[in-house]
C-alpha positions in Angstrom: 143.7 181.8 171.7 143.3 184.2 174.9 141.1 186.6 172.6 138.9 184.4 171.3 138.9 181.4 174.3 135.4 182.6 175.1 133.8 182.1 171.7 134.7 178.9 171.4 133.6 175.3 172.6 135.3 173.6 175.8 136.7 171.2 173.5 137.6 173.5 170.4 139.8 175.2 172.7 141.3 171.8 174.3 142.3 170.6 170.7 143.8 174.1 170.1 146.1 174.0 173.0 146.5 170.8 172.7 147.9 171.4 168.8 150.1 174.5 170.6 151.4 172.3 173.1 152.8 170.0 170.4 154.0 172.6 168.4 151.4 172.6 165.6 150.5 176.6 165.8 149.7 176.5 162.0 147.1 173.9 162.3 145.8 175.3 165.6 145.5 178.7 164.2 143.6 177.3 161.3 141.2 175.3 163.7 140.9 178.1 165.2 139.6 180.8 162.1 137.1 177.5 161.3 135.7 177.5 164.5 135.2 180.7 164.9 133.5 180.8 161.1 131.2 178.0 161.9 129.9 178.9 165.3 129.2 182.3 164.1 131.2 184.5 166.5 131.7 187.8 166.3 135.6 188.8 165.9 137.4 192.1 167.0 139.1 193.5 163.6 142.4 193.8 165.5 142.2 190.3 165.8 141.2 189.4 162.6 144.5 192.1 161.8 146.6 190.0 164.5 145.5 186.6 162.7 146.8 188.1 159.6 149.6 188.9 160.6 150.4 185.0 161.9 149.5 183.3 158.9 152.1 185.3 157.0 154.6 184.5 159.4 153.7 180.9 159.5 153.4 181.2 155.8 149.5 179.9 155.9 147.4 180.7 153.0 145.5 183.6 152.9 141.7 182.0 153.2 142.4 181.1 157.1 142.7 185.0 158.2 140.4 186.1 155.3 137.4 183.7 156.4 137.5 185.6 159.8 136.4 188.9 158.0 133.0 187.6 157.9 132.9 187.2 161.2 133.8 190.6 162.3 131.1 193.0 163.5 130.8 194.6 160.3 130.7 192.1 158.2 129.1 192.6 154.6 126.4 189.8 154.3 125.2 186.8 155.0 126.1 185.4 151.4 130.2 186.3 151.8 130.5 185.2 155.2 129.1 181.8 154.0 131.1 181.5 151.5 134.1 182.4 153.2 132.8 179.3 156.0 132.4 176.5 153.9 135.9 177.6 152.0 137.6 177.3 154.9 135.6 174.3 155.6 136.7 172.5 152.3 140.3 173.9 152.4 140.6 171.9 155.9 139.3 168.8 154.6 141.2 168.6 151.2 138.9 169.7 148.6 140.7 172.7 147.4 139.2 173.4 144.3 136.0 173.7 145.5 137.7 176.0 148.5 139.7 177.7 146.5 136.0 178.8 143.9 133.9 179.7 146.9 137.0 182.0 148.5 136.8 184.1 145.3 133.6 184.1 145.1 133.6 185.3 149.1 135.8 187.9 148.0 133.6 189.2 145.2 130.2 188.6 147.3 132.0 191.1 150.1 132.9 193.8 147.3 130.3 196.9 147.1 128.7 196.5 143.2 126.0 197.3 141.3 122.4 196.0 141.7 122.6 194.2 138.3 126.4 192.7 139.3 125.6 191.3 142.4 122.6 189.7 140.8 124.5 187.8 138.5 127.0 186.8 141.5 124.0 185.7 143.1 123.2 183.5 139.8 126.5 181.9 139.8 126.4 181.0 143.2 123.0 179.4 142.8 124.3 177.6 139.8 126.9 176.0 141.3 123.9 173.7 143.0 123.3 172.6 139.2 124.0 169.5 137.2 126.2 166.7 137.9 128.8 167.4 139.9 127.7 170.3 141.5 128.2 171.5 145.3 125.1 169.8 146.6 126.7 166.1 145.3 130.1 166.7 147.6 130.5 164.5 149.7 133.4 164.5 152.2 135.0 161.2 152.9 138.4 159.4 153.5 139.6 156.0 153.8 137.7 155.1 157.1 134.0 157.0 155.5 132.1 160.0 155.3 134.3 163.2 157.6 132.1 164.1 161.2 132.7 167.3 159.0 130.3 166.6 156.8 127.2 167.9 158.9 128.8 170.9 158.4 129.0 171.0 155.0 125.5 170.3 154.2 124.3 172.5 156.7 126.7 175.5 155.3 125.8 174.9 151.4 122.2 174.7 152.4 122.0 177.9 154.3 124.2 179.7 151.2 121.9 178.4 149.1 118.7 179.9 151.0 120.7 182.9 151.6 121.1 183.0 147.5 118.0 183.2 146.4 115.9 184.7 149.4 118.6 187.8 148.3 117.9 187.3 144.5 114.0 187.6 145.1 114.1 190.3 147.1 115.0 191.9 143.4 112.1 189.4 141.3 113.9 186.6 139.6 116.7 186.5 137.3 117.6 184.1 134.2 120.4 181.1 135.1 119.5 180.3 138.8 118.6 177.6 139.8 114.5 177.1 139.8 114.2 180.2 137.5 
């Protein structure tokens, strides 16, 4: 918490020690890589390394320290680091499917490839806007309604989306996507 106090929000920060204080480190950590994700911060890789090396000890999965790689000063683009927020996003709020597709395809977006490969990455994350069912009809809700997280959500799928195919025209078009 000390190394990243300052990149957070007054009340982020209140929840997390608040969560630490009732001995809920897991959650807290997890609130924690989200918040850092969403707000954009920049993250020293020792403590992306440090994170790392808490969620295996606390047995968390793998897409809480692995989201924060997008937010390290290095990070590889736009596209992965969204991906990796809005599967972090969706593993929080219990839609793991969908976290679980976008973490891979986080993965692969952040993996050095050939022109033609990441093209047709950027084609299936475009398509995933398609049809009936897609990622733009989620909708996050519970018993008492739609989740406070769901401003998040649509402002995450929409700026993957324009990230998607501003970096697939910067190449002309390609077959599949969506408006092709």
């Amino acid at each position: 918490m000390v190394l990243v106090e300052d990149q957070l929000t007054r009340r982020d920060v209140d929840n997390a020690w608040d969560l630490l204080d009732a001995n809920e480190a897991g959650v807290a950590v997890e609130l924690v890589a989200t918040q850092l994700v969403e707000h954009g911060a920049t993250v020293e890789e020792e403590t992306v390394r440090l994170v790392r090396s808490l969620c295996e000890e606390m047995g968390l999965r793998d897409e809480v320290w692995r989201s924060l790689r997008g937010t390290t000063a290095d990070a590889p683009d736009g596209v992965a680091e969204t991906l990796r927020a809005l599967s972090s996003l969706l593993y929080r709020t219990g839609e793991p499917r969908w976290a679980a597709l976008l973490g891979s395809l986080a993965e692969e977006a952040a993996t050095p490839r050939p022109a033609d490969e990441r093209r047709q990455l950027l084609v299936t994350v475009i398509g995933l806007y398609r049809g009936m069912g897609g990622l733009d009809d989620l909708v996050l809700q519970d018993a008492s309604g739609v989740r406070t997280e769901q401003p998040a959500l649509d402002d995450l799928r929409r700026r993957l989306h324009e990230q998607a195919v501003r970096e697939r025209g910067a190449d002309g078009p390609v077959g599949g996507g969506a408006g092709s």
